[in-house]
TORTOR-136966 format. One line per field, with one value per residue: residue number from 1; residue in three letters; chain; x, y, z of N, C-alpha, C in turn. Coordinates in Angstrom, 2 decimals, decimal comma, m for minus. Layout:
residues N
n [NUM | ...]
res [ala | ...]
chain [A | ...]
n_c1 [X | ...]
n_c2 [Y | ...]
n_c3 [Z | ...]
ca_c1 [X | ...]
ca_c2 [Y | ...]
ca_c3 [Z | ...]
c_c1 [X | ...]
c_c2 [Y | ...]
c_c3 [Z | ...]
This chain:
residues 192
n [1 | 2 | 3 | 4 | 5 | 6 | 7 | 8 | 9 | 10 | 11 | 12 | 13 | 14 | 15 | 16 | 17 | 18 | 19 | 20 | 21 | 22 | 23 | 24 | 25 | 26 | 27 | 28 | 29 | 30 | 31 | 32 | 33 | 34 | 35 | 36 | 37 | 38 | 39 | 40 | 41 | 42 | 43 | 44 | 45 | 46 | 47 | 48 | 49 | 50 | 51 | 52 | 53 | 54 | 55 | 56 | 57 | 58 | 59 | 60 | 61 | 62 | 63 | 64 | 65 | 66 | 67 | 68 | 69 | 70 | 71 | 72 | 73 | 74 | 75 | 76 | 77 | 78 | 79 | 80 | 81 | 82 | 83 | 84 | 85 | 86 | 87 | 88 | 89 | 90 | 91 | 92 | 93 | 94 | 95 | 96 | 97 | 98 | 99 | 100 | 101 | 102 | 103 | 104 | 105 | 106 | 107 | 108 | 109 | 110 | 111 | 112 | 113 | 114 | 115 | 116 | 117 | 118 | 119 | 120 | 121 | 122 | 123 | 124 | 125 | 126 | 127 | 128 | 129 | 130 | 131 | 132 | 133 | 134 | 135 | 136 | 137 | 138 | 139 | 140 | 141 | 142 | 143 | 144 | 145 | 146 | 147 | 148 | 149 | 150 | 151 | 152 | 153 | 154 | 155 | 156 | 157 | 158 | 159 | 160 | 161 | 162 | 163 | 164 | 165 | 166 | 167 | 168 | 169 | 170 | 171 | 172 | 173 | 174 | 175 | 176 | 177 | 178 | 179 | 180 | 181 | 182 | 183 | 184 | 185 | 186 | 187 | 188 | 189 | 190 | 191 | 192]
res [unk | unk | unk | unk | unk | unk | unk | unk | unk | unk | unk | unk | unk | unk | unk | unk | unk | unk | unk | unk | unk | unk | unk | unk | unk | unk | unk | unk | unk | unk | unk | unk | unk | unk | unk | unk | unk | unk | unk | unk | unk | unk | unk | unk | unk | unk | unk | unk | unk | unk | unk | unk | unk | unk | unk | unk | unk | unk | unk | unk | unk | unk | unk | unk | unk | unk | unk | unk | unk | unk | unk | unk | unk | unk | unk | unk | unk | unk | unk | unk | unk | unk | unk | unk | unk | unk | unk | unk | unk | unk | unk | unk | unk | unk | unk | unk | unk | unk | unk | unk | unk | unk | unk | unk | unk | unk | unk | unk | unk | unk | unk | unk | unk | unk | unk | unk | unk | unk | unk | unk | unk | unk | unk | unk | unk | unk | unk | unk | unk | unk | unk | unk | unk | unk | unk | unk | unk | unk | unk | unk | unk | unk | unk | unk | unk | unk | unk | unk | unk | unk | unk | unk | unk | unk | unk | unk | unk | unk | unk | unk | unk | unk | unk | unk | unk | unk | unk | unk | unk | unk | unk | unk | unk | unk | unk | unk | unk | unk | unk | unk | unk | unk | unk | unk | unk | unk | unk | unk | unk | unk | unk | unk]
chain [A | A | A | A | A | A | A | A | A | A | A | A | A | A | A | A | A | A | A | A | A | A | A | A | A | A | A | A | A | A | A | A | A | A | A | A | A | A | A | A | A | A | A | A | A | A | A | A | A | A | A | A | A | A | A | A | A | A | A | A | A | A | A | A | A | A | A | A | A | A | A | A | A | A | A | A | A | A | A | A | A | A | A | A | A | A | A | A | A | A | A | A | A | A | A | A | A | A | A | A | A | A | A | A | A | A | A | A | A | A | A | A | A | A | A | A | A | A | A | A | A | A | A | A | A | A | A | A | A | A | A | A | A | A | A | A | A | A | A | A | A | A | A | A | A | A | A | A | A | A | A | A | A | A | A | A | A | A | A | A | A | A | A | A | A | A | A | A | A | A | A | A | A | A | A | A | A | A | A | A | A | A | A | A | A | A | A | A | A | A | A | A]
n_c1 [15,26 | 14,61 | 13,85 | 14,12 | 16,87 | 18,34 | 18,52 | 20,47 | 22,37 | 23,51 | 24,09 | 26,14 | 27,84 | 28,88 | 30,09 | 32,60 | 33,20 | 32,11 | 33,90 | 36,29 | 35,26 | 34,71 | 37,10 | 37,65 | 36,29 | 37,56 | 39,90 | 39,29 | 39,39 | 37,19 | 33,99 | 31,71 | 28,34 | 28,73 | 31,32 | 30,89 | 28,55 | 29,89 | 32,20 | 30,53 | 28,44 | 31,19 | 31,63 | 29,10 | 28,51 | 30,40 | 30,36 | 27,34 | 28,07 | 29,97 | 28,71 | 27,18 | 28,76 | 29,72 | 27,79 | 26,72 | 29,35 | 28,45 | 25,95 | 27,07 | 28,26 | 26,37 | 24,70 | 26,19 | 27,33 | 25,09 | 24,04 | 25,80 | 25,66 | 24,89 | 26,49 | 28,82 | 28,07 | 27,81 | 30,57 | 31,47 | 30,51 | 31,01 | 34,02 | 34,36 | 33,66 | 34,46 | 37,70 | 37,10 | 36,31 | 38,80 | 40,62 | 39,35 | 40,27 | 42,84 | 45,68 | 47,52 | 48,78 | 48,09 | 48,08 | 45,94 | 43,13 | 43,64 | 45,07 | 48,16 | 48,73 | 47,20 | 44,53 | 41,57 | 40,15 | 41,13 | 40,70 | 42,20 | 42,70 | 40,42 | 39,01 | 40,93 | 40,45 | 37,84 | 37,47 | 39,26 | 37,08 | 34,79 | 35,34 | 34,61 | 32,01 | 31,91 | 32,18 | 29,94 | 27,79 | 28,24 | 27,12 | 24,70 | 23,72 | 23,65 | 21,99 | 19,53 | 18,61 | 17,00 | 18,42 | 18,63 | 16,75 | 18,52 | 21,16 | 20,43 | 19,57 | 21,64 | 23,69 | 22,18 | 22,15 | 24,61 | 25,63 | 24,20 | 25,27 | 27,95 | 28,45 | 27,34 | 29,19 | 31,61 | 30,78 | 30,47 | 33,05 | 34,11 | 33,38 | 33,16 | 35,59 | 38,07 | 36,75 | 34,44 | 34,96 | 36,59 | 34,50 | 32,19 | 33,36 | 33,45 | 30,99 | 29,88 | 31,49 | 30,89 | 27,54 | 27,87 | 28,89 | 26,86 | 24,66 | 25,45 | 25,43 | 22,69 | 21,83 | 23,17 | 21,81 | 18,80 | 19,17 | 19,39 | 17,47 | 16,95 | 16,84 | 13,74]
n_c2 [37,58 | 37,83 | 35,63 | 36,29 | 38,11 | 36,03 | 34,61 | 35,97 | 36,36 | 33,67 | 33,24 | 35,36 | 34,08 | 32,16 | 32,58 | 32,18 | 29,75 | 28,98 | 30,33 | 28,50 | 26,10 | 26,67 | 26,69 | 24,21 | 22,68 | 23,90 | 22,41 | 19,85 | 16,82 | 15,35 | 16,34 | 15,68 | 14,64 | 13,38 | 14,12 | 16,83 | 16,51 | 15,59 | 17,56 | 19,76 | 18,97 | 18,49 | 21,04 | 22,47 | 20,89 | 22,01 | 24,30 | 25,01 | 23,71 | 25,44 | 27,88 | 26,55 | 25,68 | 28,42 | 29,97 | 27,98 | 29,24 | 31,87 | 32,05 | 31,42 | 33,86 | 35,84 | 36,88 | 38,48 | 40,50 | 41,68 | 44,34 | 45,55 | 44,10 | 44,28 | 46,01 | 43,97 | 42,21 | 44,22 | 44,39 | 42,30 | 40,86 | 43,01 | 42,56 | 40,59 | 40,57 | 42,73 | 41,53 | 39,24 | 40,97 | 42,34 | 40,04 | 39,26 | 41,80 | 41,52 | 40,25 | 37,91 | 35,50 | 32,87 | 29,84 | 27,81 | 25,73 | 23,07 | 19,75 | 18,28 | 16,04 | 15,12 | 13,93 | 15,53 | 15,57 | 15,02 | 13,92 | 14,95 | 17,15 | 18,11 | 18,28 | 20,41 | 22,55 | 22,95 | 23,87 | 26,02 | 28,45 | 28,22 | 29,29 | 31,62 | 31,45 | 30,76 | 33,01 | 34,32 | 32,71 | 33,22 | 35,78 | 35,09 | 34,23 | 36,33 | 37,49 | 36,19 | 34,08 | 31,35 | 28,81 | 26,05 | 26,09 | 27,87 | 27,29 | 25,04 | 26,22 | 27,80 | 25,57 | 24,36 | 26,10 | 26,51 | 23,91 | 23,87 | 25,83 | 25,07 | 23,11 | 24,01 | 25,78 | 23,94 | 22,91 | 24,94 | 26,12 | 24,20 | 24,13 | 27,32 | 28,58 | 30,33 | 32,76 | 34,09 | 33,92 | 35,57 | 37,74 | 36,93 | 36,37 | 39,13 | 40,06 | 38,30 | 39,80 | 42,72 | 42,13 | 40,37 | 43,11 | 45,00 | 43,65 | 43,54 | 46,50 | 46,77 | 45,18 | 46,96 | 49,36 | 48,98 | 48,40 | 50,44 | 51,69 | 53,31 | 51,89 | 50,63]
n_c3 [m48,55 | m52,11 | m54,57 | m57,17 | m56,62 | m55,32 | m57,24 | m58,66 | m57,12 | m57,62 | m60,27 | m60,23 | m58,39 | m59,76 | m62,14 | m61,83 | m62,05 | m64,39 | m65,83 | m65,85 | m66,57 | m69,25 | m69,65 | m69,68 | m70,98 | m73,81 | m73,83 | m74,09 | m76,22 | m77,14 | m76,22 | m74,51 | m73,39 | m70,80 | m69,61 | m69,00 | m67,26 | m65,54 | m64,72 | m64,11 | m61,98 | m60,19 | m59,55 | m58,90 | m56,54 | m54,86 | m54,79 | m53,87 | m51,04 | m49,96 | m49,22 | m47,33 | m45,02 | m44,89 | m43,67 | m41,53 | m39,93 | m39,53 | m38,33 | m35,75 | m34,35 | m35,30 | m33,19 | m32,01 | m33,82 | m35,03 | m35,46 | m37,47 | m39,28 | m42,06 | m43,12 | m43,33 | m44,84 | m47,50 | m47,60 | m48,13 | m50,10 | m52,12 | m52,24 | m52,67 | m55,54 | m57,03 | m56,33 | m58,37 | m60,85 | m61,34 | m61,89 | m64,03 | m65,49 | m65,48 | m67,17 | m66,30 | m67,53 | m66,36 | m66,25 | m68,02 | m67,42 | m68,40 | m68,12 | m67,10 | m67,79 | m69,35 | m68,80 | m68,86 | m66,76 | m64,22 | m60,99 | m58,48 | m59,44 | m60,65 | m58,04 | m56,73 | m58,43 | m58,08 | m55,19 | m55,29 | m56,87 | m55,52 | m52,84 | m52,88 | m52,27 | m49,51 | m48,24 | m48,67 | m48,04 | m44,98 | m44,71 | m45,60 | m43,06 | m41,76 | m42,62 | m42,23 | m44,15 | m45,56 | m45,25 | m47,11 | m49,18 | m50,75 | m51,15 | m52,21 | m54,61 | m56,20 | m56,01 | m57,94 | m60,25 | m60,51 | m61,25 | m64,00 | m65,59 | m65,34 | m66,83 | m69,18 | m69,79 | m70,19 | m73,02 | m73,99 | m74,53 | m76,08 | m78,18 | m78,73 | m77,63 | m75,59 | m75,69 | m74,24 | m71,36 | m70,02 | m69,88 | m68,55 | m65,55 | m65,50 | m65,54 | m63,70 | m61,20 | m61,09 | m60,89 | m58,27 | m56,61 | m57,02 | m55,68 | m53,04 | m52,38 | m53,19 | m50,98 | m48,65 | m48,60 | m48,29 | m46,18 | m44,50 | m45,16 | m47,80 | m50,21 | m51,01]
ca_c1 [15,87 | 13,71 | 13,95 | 15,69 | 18,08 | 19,23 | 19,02 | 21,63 | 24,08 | 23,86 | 24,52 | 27,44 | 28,87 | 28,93 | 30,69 | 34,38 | 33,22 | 31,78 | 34,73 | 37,09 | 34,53 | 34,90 | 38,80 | 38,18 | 36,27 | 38,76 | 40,92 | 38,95 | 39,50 | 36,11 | 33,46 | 30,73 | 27,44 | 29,05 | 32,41 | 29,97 | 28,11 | 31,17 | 32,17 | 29,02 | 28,59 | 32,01 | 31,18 | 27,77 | 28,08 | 31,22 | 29,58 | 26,76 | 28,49 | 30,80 | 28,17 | 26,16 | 30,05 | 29,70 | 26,38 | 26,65 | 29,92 | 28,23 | 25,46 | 27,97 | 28,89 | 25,35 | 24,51 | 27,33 | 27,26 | 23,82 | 24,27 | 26,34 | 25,54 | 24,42 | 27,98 | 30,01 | 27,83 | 28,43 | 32,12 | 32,09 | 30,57 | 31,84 | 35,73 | 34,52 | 33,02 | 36,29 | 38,49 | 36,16 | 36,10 | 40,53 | 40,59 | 38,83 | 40,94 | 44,04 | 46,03 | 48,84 | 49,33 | 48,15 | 47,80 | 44,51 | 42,32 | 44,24 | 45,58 | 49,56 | 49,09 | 46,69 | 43,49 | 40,76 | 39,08 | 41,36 | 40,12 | 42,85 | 43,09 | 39,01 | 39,01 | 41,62 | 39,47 | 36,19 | 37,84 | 39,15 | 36,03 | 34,21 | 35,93 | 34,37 | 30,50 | 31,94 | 31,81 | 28,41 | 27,28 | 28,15 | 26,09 | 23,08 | 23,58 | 23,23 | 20,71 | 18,76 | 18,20 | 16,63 | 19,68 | 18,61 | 16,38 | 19,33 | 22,44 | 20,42 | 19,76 | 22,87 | 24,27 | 21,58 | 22,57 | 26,15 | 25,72 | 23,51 | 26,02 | 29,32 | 27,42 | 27,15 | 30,33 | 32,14 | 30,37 | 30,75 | 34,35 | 34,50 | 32,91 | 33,71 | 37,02 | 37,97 | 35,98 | 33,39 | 35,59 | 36,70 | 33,34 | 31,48 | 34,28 | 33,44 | 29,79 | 29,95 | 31,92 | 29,25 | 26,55 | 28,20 | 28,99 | 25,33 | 23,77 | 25,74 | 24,90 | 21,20 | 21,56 | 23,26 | 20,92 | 17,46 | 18,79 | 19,96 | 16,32 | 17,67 | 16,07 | 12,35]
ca_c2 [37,65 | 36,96 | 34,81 | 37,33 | 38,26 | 34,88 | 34,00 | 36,58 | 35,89 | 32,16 | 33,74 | 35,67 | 32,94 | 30,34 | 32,55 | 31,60 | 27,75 | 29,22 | 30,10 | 27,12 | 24,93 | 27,07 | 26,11 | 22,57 | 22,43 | 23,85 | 21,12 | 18,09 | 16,80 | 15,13 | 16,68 | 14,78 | 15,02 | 12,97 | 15,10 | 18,03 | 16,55 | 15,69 | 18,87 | 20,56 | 18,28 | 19,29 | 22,31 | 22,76 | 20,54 | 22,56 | 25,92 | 24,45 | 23,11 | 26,28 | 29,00 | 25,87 | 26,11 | 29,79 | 30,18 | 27,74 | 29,82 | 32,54 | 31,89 | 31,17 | 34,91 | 36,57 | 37,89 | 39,54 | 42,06 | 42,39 | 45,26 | 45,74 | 42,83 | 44,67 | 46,33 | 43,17 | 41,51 | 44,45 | 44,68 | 40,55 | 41,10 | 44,00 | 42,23 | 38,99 | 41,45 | 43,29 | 40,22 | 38,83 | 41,98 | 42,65 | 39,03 | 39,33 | 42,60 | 41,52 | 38,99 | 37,34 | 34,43 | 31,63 | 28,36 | 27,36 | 24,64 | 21,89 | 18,89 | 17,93 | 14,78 | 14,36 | 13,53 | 16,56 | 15,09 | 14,31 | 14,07 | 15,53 | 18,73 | 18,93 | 19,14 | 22,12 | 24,10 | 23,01 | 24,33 | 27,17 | 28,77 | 27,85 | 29,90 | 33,17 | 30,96 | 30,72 | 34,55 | 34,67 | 32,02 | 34,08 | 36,84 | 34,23 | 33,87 | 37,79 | 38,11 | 34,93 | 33,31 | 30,08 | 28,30 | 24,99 | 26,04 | 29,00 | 26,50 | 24,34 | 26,97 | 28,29 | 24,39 | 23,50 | 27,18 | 26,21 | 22,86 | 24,45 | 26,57 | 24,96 | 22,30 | 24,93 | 26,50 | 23,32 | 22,94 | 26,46 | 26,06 | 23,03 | 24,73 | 28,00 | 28,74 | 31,39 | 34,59 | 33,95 | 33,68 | 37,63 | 38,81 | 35,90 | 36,83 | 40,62 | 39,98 | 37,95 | 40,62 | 43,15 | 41,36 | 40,82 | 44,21 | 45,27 | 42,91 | 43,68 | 47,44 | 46,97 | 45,00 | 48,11 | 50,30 | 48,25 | 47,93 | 51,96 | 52,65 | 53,88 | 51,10 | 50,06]
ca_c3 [m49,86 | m52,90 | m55,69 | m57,89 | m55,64 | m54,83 | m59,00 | m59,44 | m56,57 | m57,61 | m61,03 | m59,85 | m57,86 | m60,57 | m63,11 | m61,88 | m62,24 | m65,57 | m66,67 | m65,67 | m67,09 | m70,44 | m70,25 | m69,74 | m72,57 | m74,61 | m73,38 | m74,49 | m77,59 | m77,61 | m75,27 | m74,05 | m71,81 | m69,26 | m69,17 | m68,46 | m66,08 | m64,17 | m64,28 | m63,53 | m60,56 | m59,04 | m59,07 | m57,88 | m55,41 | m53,76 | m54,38 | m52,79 | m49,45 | m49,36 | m48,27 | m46,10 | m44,47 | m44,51 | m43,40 | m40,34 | m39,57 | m39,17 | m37,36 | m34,41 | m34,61 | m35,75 | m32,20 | m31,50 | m34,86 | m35,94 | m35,65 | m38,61 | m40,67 | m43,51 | m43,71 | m43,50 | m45,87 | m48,27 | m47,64 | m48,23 | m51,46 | m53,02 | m52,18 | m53,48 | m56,81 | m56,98 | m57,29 | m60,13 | m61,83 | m61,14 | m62,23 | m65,53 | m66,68 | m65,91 | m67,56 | m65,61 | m68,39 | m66,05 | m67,05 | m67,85 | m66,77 | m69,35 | m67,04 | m67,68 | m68,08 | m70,49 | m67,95 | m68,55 | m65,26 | m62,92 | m59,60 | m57,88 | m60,36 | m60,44 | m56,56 | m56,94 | m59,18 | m57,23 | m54,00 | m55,53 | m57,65 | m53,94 | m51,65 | m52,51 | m51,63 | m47,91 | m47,68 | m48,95 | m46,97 | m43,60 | m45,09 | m45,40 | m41,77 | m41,17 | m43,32 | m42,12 | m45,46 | m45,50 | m46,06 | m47,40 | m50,58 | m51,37 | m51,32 | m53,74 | m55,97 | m55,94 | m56,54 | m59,35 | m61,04 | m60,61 | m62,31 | m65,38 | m66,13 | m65,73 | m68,36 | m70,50 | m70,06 | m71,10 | m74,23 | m75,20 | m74,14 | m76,32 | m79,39 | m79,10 | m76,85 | m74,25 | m76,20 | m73,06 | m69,92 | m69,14 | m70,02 | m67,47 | m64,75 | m65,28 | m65,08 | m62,25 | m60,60 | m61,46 | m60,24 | m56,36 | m56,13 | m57,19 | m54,47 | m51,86 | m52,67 | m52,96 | m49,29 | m47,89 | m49,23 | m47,99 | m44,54 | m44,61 | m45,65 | m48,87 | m51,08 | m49,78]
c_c1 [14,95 | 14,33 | 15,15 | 16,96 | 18,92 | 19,53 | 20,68 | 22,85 | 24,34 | 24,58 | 25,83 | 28,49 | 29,43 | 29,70 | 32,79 | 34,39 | 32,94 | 33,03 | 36,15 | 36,17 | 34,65 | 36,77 | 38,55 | 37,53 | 36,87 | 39,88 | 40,69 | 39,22 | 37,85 | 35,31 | 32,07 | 29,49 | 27,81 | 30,20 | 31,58 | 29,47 | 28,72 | 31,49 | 31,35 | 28,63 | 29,77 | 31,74 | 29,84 | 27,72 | 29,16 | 30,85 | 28,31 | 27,12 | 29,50 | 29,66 | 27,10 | 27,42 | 30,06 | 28,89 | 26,14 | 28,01 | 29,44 | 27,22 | 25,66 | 28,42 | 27,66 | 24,55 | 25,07 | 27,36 | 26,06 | 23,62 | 24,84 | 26,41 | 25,47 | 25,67 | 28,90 | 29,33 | 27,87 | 29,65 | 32,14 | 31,69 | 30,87 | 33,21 | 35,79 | 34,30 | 34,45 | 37,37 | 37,90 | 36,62 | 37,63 | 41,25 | 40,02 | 39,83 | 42,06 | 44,31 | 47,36 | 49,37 | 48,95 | 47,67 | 46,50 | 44,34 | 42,91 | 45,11 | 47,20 | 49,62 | 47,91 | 45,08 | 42,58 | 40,29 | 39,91 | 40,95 | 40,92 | 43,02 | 40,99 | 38,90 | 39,49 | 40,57 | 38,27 | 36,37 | 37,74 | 38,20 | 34,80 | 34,18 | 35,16 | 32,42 | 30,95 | 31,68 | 30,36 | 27,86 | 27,26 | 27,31 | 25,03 | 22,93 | 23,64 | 22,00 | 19,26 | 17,49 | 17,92 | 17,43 | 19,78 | 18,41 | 17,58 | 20,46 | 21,96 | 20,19 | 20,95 | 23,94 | 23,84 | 21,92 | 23,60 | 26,88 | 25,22 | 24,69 | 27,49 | 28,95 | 27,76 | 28,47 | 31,23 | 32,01 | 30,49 | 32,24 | 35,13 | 34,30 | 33,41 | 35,10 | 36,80 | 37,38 | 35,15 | 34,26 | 35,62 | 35,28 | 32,06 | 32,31 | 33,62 | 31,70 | 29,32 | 30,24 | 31,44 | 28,45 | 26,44 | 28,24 | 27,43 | 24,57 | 24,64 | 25,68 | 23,41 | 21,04 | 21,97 | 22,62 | 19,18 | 18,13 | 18,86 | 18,43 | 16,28 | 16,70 | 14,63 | 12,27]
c_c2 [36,96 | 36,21 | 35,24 | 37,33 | 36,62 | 34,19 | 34,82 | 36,59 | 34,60 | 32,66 | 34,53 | 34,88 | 31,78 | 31,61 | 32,34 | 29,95 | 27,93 | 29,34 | 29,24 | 26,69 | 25,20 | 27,07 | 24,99 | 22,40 | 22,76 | 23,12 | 19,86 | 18,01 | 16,67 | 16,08 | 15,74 | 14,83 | 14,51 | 13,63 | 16,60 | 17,90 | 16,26 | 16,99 | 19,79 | 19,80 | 18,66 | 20,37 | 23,27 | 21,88 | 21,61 | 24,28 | 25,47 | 24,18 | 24,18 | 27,70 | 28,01 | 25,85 | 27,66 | 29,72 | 29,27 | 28,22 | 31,14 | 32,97 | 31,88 | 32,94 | 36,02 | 37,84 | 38,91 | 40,61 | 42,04 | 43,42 | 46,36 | 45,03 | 43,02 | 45,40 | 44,82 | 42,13 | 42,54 | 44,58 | 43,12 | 40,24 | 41,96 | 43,35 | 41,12 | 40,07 | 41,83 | 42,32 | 40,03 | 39,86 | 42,03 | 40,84 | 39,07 | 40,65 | 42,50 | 39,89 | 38,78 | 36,14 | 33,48 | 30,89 | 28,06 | 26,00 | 23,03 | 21,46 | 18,74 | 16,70 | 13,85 | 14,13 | 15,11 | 16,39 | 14,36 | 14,58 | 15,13 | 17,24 | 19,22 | 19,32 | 20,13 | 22,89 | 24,30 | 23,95 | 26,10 | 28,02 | 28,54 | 28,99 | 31,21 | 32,83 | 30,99 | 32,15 | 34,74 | 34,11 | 32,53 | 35,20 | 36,22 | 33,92 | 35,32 | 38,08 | 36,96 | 34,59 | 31,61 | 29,41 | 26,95 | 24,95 | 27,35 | 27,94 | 25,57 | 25,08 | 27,23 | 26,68 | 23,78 | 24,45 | 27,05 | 25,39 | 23,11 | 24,41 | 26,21 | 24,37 | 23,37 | 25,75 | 25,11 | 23,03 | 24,33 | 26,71 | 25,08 | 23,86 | 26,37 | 28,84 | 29,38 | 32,63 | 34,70 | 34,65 | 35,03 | 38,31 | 38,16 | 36,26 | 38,56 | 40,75 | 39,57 | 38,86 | 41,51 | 42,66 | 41,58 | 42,02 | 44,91 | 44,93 | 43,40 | 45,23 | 47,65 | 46,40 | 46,00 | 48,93 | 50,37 | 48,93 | 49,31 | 52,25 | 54,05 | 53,29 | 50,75 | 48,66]
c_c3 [m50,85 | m54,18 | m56,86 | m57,79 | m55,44 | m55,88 | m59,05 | m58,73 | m57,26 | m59,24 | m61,07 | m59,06 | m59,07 | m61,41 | m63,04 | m62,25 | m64,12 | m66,13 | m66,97 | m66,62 | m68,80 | m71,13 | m70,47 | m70,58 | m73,44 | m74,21 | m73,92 | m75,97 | m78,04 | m76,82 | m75,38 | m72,92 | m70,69 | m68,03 | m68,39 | m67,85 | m65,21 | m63,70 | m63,91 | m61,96 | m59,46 | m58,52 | m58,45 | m57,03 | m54,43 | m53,56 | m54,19 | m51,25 | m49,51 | m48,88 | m47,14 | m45,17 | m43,67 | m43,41 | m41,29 | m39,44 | m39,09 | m38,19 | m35,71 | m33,73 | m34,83 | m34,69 | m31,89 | m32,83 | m35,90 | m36,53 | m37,20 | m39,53 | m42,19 | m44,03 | m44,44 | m44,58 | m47,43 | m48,42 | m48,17 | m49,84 | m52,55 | m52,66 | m53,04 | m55,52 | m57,71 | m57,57 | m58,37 | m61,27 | m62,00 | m62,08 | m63,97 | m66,21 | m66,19 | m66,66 | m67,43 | m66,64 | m67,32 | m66,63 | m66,72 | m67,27 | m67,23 | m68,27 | m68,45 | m68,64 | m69,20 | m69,68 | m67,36 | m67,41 | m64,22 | m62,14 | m58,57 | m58,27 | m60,29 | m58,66 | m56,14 | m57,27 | m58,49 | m56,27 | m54,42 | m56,22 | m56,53 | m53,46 | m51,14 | m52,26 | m49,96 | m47,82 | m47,73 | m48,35 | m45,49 | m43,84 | m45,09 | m44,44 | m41,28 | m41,83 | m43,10 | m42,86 | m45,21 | m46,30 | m47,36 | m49,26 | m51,12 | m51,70 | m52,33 | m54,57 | m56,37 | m56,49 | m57,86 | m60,53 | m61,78 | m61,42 | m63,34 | m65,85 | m66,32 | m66,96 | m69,36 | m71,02 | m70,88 | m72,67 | m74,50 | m75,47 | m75,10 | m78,02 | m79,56 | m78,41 | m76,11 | m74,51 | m74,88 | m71,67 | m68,78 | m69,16 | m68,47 | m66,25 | m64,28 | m64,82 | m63,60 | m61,49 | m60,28 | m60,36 | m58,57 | m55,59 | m56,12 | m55,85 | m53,30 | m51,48 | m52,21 | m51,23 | m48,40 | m47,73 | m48,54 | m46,49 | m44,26 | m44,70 | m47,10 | m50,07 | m50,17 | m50,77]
């Protein structure tokens, strides 16, 4: 997997942290480089350590369906894509990223969102164990990407509100489905 390729999953993974991070800045009253690097830190470190999760999950498992690896790593990203994308055009009214109690940064409420905005790096991470990606320098890209961009999402979040969120969601969504396309495609002898 080259460079590219692993810019634009890390790019498609990070836009659900992207767009939390673009609530919780519309949450703060003040915003601040340190609020942003909190939040940018939650979140690239847990989409970071959720495909090194994946990734040594799958490994355990890699012999047995080599065979088909290049399916189940596009079925794992076109589903993760899908959500994103089903996620960005609907709108259920949930409650954004704004804490109850007054505390943009709680610990307990950032570990929620970290977790959740994660979940869909464990899938990808078992695909970096079919596709045997050098896990170490991909999970920090993928974590230092993660932290850019939430950064950036809070401050845009702070300055200019939720106009961002559905369109970063839909992109993201995009994106996964793309890559996990072009990997079907390569291993098919379809793409060279």
């Amino acid at each position: 997997m080259g460079l590219l390729e692993l810019f634009l999953i890390a790019v498609g993974l990070s836009m659900d942290a992207f767009a939390v991070s673009i609530c919780k800045g519309l949450c703060m009253k003040k915003c601040t480089w340190r609020k942003s690097v909190i939040v940018g830190l939650y979140f690239g470190v847990f989409q970071a350590g959720m495909p090194t999760i994946g990734y040594f999950l799958g490994v355990q498992f890699k012999n047995m369906i080599t065979s088909i690896d290049h399916w189940i790593a596009f079925v794992l990203l076109a589903l993760i894509g899908a959500n994103m994308i089903k996620e960005a055009l609907t709108d259920d009214g949930e409650e954004e990223a704004c804490s109850v109690d007054g505390d943009e940064l709680a610990v307990k409420e950032m570990l929620g969102l970290a977790v959740a905005t994660s979940i869909d790096a464990l899938a990808v991470g078992v695909t970096f164990a079919f596709l045997q990606v050098d896990i170490v320098p991909a999970v920090s890209f993928i974590g230092v990407t993660t932290f850019v961009i939430s950064m950036a999402g809070v401050k845009i979040g702070n300055v200019f509100g939720a106009k961002y969120k559905t369109k970063a969601e839909l992109a993201g969504g995009i994106i996964l489905i793309l890559m996990g396309l072009k990997i079907l495609l390569e291993h098919l002898g379809i793409l060279g």
